[in-house]
N, C-alpha and C positions, 0 to 999 in steps of 0.2 A: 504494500500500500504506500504510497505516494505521501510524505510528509508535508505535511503547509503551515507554515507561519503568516498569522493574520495579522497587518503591519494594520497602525489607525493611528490618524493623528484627528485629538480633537482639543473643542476649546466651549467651554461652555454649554453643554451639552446633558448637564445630569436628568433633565427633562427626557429624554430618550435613548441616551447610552444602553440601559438595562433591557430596554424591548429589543435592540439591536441584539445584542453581547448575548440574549437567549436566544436568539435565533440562529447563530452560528456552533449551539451546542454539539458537539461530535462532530463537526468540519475543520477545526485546527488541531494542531499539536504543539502549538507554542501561538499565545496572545498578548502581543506588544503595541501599549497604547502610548505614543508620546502626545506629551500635553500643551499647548502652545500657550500657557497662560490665563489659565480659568480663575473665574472669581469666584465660583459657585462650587460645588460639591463632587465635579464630575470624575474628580482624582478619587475621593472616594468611594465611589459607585464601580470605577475602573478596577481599585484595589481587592474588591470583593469576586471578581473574578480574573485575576493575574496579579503576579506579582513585579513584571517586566512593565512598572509604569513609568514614562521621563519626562523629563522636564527637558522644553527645549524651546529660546526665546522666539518669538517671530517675529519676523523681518521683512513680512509682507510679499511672502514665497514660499507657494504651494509644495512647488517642487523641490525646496531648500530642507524641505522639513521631511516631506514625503523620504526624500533619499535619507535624512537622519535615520525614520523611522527602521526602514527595509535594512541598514546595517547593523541593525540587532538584529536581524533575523540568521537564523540558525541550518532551517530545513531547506531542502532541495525548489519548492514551491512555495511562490509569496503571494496570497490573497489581500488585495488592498480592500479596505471596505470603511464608508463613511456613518460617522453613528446614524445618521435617517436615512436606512437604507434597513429593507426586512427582508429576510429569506423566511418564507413558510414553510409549512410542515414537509407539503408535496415536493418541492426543488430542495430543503436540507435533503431530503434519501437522494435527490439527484444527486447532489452533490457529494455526498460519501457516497454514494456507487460510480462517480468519476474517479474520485479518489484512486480506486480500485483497479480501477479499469485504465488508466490515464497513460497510454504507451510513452516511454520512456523518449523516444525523438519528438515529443510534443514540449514545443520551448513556450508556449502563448494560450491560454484560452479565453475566447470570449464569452460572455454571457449577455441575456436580453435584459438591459436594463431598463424596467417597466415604472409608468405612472409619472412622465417624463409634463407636460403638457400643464398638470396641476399646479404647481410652483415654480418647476425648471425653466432659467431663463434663457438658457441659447438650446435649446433642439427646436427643430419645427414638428416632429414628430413624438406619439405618447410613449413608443418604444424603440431603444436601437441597440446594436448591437455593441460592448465596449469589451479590451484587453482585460479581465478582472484577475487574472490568477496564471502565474508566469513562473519561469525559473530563474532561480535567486542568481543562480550560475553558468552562463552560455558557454558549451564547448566550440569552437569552432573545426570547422573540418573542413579539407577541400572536396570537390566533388567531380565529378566526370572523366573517363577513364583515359581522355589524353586531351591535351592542352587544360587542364587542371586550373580550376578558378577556387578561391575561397566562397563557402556559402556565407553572404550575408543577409540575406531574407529568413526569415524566423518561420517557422513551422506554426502554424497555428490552427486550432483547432474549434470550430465554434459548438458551444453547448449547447441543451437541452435547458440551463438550469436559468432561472428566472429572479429577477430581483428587483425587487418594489421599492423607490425610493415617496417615503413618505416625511418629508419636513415638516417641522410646525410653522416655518417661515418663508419667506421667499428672500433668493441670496443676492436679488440682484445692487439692491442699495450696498453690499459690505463687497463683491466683486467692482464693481464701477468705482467704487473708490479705489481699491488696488491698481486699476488701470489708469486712475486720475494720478496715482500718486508715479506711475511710472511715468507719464506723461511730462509729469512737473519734472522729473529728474534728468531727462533726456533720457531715458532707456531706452533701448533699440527691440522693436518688436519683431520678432517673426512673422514672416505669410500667415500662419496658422492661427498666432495670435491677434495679429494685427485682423484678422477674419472675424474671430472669437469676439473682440472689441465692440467692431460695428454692427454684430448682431445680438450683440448684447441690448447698447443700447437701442437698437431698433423695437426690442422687443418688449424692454424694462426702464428703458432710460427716460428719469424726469427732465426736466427743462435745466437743472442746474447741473446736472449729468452731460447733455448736449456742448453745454457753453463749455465745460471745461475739456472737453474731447475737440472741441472746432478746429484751435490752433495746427493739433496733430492730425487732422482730417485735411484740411486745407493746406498743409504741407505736403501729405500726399497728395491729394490730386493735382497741385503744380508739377509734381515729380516724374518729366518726361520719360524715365526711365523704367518706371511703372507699369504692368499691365493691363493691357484692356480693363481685366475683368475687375482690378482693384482700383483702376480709378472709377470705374461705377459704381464699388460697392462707395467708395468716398462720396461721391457723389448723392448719392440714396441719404446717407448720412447727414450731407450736410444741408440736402433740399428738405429732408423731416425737420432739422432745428430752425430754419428758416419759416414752416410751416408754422412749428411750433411757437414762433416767437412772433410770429403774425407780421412778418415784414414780406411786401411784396417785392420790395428792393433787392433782398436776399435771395426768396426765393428765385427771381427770374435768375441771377448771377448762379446762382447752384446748380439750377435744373437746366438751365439753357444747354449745356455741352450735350445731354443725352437725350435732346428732342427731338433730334433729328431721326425719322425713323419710326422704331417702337422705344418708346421708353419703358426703364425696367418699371416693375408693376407698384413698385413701392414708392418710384417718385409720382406716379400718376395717383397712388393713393395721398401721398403728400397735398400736391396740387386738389386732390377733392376736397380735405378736411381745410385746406385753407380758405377755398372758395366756400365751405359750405362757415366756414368762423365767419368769415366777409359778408355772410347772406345772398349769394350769390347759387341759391340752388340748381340751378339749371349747369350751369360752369362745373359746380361740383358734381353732379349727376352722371355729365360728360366725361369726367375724370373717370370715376368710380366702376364707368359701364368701361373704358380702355381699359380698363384693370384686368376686367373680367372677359377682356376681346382678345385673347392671342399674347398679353405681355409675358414675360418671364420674372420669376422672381431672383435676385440677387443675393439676398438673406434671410426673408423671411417667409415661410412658404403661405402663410393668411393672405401676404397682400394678394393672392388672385385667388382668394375664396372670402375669409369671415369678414376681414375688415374693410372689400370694397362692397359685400353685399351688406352688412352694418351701415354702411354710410349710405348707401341709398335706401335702406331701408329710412333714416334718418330723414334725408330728402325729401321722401314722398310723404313722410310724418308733418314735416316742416308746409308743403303744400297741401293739407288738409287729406292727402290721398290716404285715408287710412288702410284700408283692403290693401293695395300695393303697396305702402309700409310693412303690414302684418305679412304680407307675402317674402318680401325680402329675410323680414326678422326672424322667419324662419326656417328659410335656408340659410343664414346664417349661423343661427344657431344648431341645423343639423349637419351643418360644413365642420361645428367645430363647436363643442358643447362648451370650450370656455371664450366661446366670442363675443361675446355679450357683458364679459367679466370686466367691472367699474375701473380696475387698474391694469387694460390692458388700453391699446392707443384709440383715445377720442373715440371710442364706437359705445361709448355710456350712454346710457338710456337718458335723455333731458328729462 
């Protein structure tokens, strides 16, 4: 049987550690919680089941900590897992009959991480698939029986086993500061991250979130060296804060490069909720139906279902049409049963 050590970093958390930390019963063989600083009880809730608990300062880096955690780790296999996250009865026997089963050239295993849509601020989707359980230690080997290459691609194998992440909160206000705060420092972002960023805020971000992301938005998209597809998503970005700040000034300067054409779905949503803040129903309407005529989304996959069928639902609410309001508002909400949700963008019920 395949050894696992379950690495977790948490912080504040005594609210839900113990629903977690009982659900991973008989799935580790070593459980190591580093603590990034709690004010609350969580160290002791932790202690109650391990004794491998640390202290470790944070420094506004996930992965500074995550890597602390995984070098206490012991066994051949490392289960990362965040205290709001459940494995039920059904996917724990999954997962001790991986254990079992787990062929020895398997470096990677994914699992469905479920319940994505309720809280989670960057997927567009309620379930996806992620890396959750990997080897602490990669052999490397060469491979093919002449002209001989190193393998550097990871074996990975996707599971059966299921996992619910259920928060009490939504993480997007404590993320978007982490990225503000990189912002301020000049850190240099990855493709990956710098992606992570602007669909964050798309999808979480308040107006005081926008402003301080501009700077680094608008540096990219001057940045000839840039591609296509990231000066659009810059782009999307910075025609929503424009939106959002109700300047038609801005908006035209933002949105102007991607109008030629089709624009992506999410500046056409932009342009609706602006026009529709303005009073300008009809403008917006126009918007809102391009949304839903053939555009593409960039980041966020609503803008060509909840939130342009939300906003004309709004419209026709707006001109007395109630019947086609109600028609909209509920394909809307069977597009996307949190579309309707008061803290998602401008598609609140007036």
């Amino acid at each position: 049987m395949t050894g696992v050590s379950v690495c977790m970093i948490v912080k504040n958390e005594e609210e839900v550690l113990a629903r977690c930390l009982d659900s991973l019963k008989g799935i580790y063989d070593e459980l190591i919680i580093v603590d990034t600083g709690s004010t609350d009880n969580t160290k002791m809730v932790a202690r109650k089941y391990t004794d491998l608990v640390y202290d470790y300062a944070w420094e506004d880096d996930f992965s500074a900590a995550r890597n602390f955690s995984i070098s206490k780790a012991k066994y051949d296999y490392v289960y990362t897992a965040d205290a709001d996250e459940i494995i039920d009865e059904e996917n724990r026997t999954r997962f001790i009959q991986l254990k079992t089963a787990l062929l020895p050239e398997v470096e990677v295993v994914e699992m469905a991480y479920a319940n994505q849509l309720t809280h989670n601020t960057t997927s567009n989707f309620d379930i996806e698939f992620r890396p959750k359980l990997f080897r602490r230690l990669r052999p490397f080997q060469f491979v093919d029986p002449i002209h001989e290459v190193l393998r550097t691609d990871p074996i990975v194998y996707r599971s059966n086993v299921v996992i619910r992440h259920n928060p009490t909160s939504d993480h997007g206000g404590r993320d978007l500061k982490v990225f503000a705060g990189m912002v301020q420092k000049g850190q240099l972002f990855s493709s990956r991250l710098e992606m992570m960023y602007a669909r964050e805020l798309m999808i979480a971000g308040k107006l005081e979130d926008f402003r301080a992301a501009r700077p680094y938005f608008e540096r990219v998209r001057s940045d000839p060296s840039k591609a296509s597809e990231v000066l659009r998503r810059a782009s999307c970005v910075l025609t929503r804060y424009a939106a959002m700040e109700n300047s038609g000034e801005l908006l035209l300067r933002f949105a102007a490069p991607e109008l030629v054409g089709q624009p992506p779905a999410e500046i056409c949503c932009a342009l609706g909720d602006y026009y529709l803040s303005s009073g300008d129903e009809q403008q917006a309407a126009d918007w809102y139906a391009a949304a839903l005529s053939g555009a593409q989304p960039e980041l966020v996959a609503a803008s060509v279902g909840s939130l342009p069928l939300a906003g004309l639902s709004k419209c026709f609410r707006r001109a007395g049409d109630m019947e086609r309001a109600a028609y909209y508002k509920e394909k809307a909400e069977n597009w996307n049963p949190e579309a309707l949700n008061p803290d998602r963008q401008n598609i609140e019920e007036e």
